[in-house]
C-alpha positions, 0 to 999 in steps of 0.5 A: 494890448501890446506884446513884448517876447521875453527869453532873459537877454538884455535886448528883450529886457530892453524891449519888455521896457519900451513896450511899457512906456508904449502902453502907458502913452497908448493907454493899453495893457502890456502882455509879457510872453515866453514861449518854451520850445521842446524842440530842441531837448527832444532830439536825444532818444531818452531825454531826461523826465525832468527837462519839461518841468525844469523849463517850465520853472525858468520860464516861470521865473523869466516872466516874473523877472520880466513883470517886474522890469514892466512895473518897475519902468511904468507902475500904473501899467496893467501887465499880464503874462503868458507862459507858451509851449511852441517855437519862439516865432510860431508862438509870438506870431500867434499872440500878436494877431489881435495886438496893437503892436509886438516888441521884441528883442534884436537877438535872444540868449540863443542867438550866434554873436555876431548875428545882429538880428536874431532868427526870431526878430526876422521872422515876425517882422511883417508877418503879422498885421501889427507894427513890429518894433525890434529893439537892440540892447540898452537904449540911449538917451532920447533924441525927441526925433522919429524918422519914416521910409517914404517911398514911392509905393501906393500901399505906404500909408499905414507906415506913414500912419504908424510914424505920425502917431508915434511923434503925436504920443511922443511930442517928437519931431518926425523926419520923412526921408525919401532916398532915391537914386538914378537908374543906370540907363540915365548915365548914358549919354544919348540920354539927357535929364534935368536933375533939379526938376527930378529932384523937385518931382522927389519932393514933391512926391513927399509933400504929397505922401504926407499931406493927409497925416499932417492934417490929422497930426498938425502939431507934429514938426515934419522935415521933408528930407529928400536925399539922392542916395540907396535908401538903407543908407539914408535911414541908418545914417538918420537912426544915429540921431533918432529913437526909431526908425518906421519902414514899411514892408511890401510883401504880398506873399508868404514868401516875401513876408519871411524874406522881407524887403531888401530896404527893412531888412538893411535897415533892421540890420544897420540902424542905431535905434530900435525899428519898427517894420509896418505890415503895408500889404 
């Protein structure tokens, strides 16, 4: 099963589209969610009576607008809807923990304008085992390219697992990009070092990041991309002409998960293409 958030903005009428077209390749129901969250009208001290059973009714009405957006962009695909009482991030967490992956909107209708990433989009992001995949508005037209983070870290596998499925489903071409830069101590001049073989050690930490998913996937086209730059530069600049971008993010801790890391939270804020953040820990 794949769960889409929908609150009525364009972003997550963008994302209740892309988790269609994933249901159908994955061969999976799609489960619309809106959550009504009270909070917020609780606040007065005699809030109206009618407030409950008006939310309700536009939640009502938001589900059956975002069923018909899922039926209209993929007809075959079994949808279903659930209507929630709880705050957006609690709500979206809790139905995806038995999901093969969440897609949700980059920012809501009650996100500021300036935002890029909504408060609901960061929150969920690596906090729940499935992919998270954060779409922003309107989506251009297909590029036929998936990019991935490769790093240098040991729990890397299921982003590079996620990436590798996705080209195999799409027939896209995967670009595996590994950004490294050198460490300050290396300006110094006391210090010498071979920067064709620290490239070449770069590559072939690559080669063998990807090895075991290129035997699984061997159809799948893969350009090993190595560049000497900070890593949130590297896959925005490789975003622009890709339909999504796979990062990884190491949390080991609550605290980590809500924060994320540096790299995807750089790279949910600047890519020009929907994300999808992969739970490693």
């Amino acid at each position: 099963m794949i769960v889409a958030g929908f609150d009525g903005s364009a972003a997550a009428r963008a994302a209740v589209q892309w988790a269609a077209d994933d249901a159908l390749r994955m061969g999976v129901p799609l489960r619309i969610v809106h959550a009504v969250d009270r909070w917020p009208y609780q606040i007065a001290k005699f809030p109206p009576q009618e407030w409950p059973d008006a939310m309700i009714r536009a939640g009502e009405k938001l589900l059956a607008e975002a069923e018909a957006v899922a039926h209209a962009r993929q007809p075959t695909v079994a949808v279903d809807t659930r209507l929630i009482e709880g705050a957006p991030a609690a709500v979206l967490r809790e139905t995806a923990e038995q999901a093969a992956e969440l897609v949700v909107g980059s920012r809501g209708l009650g996100g500021f304008a300036g935002a890029l990433i909504g408060s609901v989009s960061m929150h969920v992001a690596g906090q729940v085992p499935c992919p998270v995949i954060v779409i922003r508005g309107e989506q251009g037209p297909l590029r036929g390219e998936i990019v991935v983070g490769v790093d240098d870290a040991s729990d890397r596998v299921p982003a590079l697992a996620y990436a590798f499925e996705q080209a195999a489903l799409r027939g896209s071409m995967l670009r595996a990009i590994h950004a490294w830069q050198l460490p300050m101590h290396m300006y110094s001049p006391a210090i010498a070092y071979d920067l064709d073989d620290l490239r070449a050690s770069q590559l072939q930490l690559v080669a063998e990041a990807i090895a075991p998913h290129r035997e699984k996937h061997p159809d799948v086209r893969v350009i090993e991309d190595v560049r000497q730059v900070h890593p949130v530069e590297a896959l925005t600049e490789a975003s622009a002409q890709a339909d999504l971008v796979v990062v990884g993010s190491h949390s080991r801790n609550a605290l980590e998960r809500a924060l994320l890391g540096s790299v995807s939270r750089g790279v949910l804020h600047h890519a020009h293409c929907p994300v999808a953040v992969i739970r490693t820990a």
